[in-house]
C-alpha positions as CSV (number, residue, x, y, z in Angstrom):
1,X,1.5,-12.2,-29.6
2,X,4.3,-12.1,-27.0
3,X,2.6,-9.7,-25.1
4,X,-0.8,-11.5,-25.0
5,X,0.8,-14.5,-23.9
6,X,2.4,-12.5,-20.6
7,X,-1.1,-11.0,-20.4
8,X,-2.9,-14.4,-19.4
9,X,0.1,-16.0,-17.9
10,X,0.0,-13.3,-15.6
11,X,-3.9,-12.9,-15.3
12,X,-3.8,-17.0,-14.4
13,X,-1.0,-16.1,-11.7
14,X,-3.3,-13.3,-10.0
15,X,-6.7,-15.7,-10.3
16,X,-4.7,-18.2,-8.2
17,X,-3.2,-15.8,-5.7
18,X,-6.4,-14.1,-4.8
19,X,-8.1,-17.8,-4.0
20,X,-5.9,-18.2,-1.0
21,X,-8.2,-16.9,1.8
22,X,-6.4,-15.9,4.9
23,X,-6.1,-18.2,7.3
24,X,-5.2,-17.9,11.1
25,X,-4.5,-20.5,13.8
26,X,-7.1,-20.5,15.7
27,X,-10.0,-19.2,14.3
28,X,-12.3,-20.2,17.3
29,X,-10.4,-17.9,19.6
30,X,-11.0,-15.1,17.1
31,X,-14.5,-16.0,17.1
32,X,-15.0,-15.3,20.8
33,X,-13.1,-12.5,21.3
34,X,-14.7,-10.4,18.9
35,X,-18.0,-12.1,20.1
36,X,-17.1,-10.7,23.8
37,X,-16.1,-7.6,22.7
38,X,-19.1,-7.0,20.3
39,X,-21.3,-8.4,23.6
40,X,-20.0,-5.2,25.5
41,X,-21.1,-2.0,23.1
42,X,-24.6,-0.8,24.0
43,X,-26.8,-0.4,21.0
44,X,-26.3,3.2,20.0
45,X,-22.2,1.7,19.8
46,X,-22.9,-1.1,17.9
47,X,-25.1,1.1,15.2
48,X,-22.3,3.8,14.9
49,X,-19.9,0.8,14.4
50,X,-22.0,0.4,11.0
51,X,-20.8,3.6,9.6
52,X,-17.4,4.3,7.6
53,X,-16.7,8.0,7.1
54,X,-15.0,10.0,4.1
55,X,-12.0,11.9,5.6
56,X,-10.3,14.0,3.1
57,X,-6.4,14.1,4.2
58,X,-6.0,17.5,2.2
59,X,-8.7,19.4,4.1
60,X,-9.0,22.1,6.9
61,X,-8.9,22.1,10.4
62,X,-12.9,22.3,10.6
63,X,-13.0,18.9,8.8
64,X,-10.4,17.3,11.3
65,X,-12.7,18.4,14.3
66,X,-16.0,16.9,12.3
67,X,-14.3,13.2,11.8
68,X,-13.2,13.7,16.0
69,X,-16.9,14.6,16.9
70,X,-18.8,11.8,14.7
71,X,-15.6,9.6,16.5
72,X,-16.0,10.8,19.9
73,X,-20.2,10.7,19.4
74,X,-21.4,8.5,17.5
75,X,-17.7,5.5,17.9
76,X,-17.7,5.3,14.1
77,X,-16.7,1.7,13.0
78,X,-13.7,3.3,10.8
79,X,-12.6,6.1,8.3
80,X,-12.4,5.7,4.0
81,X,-9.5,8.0,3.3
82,X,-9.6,10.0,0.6
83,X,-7.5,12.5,-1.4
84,X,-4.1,13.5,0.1
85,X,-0.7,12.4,0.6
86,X,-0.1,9.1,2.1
87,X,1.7,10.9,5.1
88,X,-1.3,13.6,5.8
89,X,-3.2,10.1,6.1
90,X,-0.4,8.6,8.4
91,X,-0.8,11.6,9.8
92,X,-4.9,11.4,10.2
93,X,-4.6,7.8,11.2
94,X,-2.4,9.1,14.5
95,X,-5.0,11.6,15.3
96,X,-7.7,9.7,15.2
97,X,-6.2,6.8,17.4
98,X,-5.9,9.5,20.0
99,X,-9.7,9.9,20.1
């Protein structure tokens, strides 16, 4: 019974936290940088910015020089990591910032 009761009292905790939305200072300036940002990519940028590739942090070199070419390409709009160590994706992250 105790254990049900820590259950919900922590279920109820969570439900409240994740109603918070994130809130920033100035949302209107947000607005129109990423508005004159977005205004700048040509349409073959702001399609590729619709994609979000798999990059497996365990893999070879060949799959390392795929992720750069559909970066350097296509300007993918990010990278779902997957598999591997969290510092092989540290790692990832560092080379892909350089493309």
């Amino acid at each position: 019974m105790k254990k049900i009761i820590v259950f919900f009292a922590l279920l109820i905790c969570l439900h409240f936290q994740a109603e918070v939305p994130l809130q920033t200072s100035n949302v209107e300036h947000q607005k129109k940088w990423v508005d004159s940002v977005f205004s700048t990519l040509s349409l073959d940028q702001k399609i590729g910015q619709l994609f979000m590739v798999q990059a497996y942090s365990n893999r070879s070199e060949t799959e390392t020089n795929f992720i750069k070419k559909m970066i350097n390409q296509f300007q993918i709009g990010g990278l779902i990591f997957m598999q591997g160590t969290p510092d092989m994706k540290l790692f990832w992250n560092n080379q892909v910032m350089i493309c």
